[in-house]
N, CA and C of each residue as an Amber inpcrd file, in Angstrom:
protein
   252
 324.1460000 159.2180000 138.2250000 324.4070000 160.5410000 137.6810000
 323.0580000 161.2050000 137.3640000 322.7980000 162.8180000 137.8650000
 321.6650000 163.4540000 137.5630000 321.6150000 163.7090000 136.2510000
 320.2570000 164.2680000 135.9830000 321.2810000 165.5040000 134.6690000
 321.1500000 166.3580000 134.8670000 321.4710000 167.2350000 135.9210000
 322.1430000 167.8530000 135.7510000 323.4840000 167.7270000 135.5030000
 323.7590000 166.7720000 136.2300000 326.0070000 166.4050000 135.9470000
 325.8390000 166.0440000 134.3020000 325.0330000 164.9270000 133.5030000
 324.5240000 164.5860000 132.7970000 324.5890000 166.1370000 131.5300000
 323.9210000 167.1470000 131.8930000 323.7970000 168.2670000 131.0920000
 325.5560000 168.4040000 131.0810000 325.7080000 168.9450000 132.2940000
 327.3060000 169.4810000 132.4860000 328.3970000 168.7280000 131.7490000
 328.1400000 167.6660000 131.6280000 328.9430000 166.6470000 130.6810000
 328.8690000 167.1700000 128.8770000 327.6390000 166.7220000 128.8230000
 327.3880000 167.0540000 127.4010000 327.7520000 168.6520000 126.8560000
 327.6270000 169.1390000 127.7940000 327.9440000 170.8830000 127.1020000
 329.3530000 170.6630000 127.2080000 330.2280000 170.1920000 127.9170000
 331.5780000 169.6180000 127.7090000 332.2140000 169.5390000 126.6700000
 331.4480000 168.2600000 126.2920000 331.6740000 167.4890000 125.0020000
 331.1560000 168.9260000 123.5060000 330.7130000 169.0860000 123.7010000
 330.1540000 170.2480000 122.7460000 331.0670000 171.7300000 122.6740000
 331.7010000 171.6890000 123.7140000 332.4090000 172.8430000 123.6340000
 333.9280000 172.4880000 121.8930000 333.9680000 171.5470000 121.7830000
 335.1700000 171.2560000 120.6160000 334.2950000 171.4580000 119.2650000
 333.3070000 171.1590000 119.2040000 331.9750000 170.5700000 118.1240000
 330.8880000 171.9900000 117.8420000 330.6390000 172.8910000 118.7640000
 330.1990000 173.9770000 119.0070000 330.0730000 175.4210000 118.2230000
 330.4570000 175.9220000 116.8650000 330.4440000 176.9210000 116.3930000
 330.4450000 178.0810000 117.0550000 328.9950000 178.1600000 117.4480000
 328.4600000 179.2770000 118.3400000 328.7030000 179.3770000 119.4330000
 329.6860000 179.8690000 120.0770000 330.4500000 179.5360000 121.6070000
 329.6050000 180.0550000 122.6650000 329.3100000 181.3840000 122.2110000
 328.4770000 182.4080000 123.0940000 326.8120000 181.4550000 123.5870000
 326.5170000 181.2690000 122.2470000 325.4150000 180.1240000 122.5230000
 325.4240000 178.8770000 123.4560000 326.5220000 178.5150000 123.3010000
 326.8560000 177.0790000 124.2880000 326.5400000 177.6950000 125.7240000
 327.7760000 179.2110000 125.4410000 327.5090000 179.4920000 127.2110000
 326.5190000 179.5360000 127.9850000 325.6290000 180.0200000 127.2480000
 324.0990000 180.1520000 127.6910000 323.4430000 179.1080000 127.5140000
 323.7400000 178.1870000 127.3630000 323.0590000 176.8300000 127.1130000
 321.7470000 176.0780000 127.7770000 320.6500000 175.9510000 127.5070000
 319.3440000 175.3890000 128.2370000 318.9960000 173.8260000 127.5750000
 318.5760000 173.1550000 127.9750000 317.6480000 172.2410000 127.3880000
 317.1490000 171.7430000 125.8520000 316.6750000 173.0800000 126.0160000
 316.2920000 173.6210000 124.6020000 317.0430000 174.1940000 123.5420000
 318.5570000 174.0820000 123.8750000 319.5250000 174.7190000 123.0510000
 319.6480000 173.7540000 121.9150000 319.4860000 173.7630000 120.6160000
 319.5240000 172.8690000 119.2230000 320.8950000 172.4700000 119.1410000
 321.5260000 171.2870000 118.4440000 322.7990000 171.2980000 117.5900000
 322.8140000 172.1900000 116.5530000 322.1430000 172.3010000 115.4410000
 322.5420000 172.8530000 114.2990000 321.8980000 174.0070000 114.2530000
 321.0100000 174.4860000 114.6040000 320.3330000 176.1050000 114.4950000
 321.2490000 176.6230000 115.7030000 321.1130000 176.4920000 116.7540000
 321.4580000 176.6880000 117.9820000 322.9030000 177.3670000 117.6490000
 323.4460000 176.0190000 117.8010000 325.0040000 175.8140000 118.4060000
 325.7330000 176.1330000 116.9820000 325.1220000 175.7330000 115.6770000
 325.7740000 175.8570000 114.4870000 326.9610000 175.0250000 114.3330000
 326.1770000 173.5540000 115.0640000 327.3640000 172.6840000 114.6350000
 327.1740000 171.3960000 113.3970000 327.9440000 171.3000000 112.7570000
 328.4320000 170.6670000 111.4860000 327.4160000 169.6020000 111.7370000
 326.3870000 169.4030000 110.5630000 325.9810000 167.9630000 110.9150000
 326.4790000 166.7700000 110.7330000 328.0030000 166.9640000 109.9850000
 328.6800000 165.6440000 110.0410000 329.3150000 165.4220000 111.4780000
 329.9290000 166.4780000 112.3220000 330.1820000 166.1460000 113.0780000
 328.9400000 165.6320000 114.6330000 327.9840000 165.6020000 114.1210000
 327.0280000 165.0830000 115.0160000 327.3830000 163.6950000 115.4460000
 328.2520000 163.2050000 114.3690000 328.1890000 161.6440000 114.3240000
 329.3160000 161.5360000 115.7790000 330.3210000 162.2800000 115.3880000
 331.5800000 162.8020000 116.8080000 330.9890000 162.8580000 117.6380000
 329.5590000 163.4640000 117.9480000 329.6880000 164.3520000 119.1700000
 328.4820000 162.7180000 119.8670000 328.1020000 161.8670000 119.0280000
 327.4830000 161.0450000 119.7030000 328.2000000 159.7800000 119.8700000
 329.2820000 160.0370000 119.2880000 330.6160000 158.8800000 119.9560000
 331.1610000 159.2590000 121.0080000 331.2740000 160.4640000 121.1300000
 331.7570000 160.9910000 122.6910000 330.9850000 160.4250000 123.6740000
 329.6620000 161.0200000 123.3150000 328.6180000 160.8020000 124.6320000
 328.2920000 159.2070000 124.5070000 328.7640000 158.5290000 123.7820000
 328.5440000 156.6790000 124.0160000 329.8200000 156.5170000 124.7790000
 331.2460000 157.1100000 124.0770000 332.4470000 156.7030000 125.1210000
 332.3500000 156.9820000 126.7510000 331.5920000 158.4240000 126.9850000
 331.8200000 159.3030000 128.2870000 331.0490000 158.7850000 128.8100000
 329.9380000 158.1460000 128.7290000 328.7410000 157.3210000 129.6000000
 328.5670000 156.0790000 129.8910000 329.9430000 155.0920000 128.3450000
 329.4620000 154.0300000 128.4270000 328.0020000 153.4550000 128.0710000
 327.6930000 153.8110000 126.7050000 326.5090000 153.0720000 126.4350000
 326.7500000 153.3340000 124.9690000 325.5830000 152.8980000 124.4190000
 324.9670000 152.4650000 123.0440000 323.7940000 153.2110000 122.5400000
 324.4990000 153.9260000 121.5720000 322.9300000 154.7140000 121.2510000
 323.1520000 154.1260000 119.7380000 321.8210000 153.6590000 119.6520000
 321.5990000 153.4000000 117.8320000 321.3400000 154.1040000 116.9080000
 321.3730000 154.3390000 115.5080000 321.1410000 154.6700000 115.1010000
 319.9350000 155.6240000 114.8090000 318.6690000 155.2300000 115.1600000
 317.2930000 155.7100000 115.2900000 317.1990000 156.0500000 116.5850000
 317.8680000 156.2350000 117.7320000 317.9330000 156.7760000 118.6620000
 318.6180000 157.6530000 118.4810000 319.6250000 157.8220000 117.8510000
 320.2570000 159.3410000 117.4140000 319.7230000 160.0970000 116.3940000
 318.9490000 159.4520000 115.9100000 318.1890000 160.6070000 114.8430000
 317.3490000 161.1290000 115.6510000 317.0250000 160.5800000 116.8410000
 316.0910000 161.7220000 117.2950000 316.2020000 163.0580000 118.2650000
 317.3970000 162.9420000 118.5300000 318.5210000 164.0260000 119.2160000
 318.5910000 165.1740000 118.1690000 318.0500000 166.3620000 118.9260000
 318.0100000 167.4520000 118.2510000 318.2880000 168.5240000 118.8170000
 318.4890000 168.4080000 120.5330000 318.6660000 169.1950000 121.6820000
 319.7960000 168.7580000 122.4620000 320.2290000 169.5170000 123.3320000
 320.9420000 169.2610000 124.5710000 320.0890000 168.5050000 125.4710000
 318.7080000 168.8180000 125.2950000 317.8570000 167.9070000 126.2160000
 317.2200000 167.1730000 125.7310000 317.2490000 166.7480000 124.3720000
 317.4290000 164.8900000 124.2700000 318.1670000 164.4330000 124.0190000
 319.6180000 164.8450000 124.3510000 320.7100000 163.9890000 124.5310000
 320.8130000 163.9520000 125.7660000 320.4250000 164.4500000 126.9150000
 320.2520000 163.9250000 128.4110000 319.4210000 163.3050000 128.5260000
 317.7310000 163.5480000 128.2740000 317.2900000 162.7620000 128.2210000
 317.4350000 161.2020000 127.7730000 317.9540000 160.7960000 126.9340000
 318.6840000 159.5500000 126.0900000 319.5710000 159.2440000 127.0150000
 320.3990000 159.9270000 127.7010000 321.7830000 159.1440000 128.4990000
 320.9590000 159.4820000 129.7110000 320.2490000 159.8830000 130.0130000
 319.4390000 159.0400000 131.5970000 318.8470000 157.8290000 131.1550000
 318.1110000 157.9460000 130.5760000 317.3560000 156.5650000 130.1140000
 318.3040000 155.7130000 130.0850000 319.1090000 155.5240000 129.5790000
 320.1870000 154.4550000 129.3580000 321.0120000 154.0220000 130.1920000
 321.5590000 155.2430000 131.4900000 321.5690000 155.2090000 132.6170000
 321.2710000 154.4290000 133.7930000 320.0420000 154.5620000 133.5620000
 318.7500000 153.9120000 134.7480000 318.5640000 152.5480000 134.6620000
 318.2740000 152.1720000 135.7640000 318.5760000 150.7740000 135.5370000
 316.8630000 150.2460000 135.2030000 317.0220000 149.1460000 134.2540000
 315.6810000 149.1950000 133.5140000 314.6190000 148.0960000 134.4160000
C-alpha cells in the first residue's frame, strides 16, 4: 500500500472524528488533528485504534504521541508497513 491509498484511508477514518469537515475536504499532509480538523483530543485515542485495526499493526504509546498530522500518521503506517 502507497500513501497515497495510505492518506485516502486515514482521511476515511477521520471523516466520523473530524469537527471541521470543510477542512478534512481539503486535506494535505500538513493538515493537524486538533488545530486543523478540531478534533476532540480524547477521541485521538479512537482515531488511532482505527488506524491499528484498518492496517493491522501496533502503534505504541510514544509512537502516538508523536502524531500530530495526517502526515505522521502515514508516515507511521508506512513504516510499519514495510517490511523491515
Amino acid at each position: 500500500m502507497d500513501q497515497k491509498e495510505v492518506f485516502a484511508e486515514i482521511v476515511s477514518i477521520l471523516k466520523r472524528f473530524a469537527r471541521n469537515q470543510e477542512a478534512l475536504a481539503q486535506a494535505t499532509p500538513q493538515t493537524t488533528f486538533l488545530k486543523d480538523l478540531r478534533v476532540n483530543s480524547a477521541r485521538l485515542i479512537d482515531i488511532v485504534i482505527e488506524i491499528q485495526e484498518k492496517f493491522s499493526i501496533e502503534v505504541s504509546d510514544e509512537e502516538a504521541d508523536k502524531v500530530h498530522s495526517i502526515g505522521d500518521a502515514v508516515a507511521l503506517v508506512v513504516s510499519k508497513l514495510s517490511p523491515q
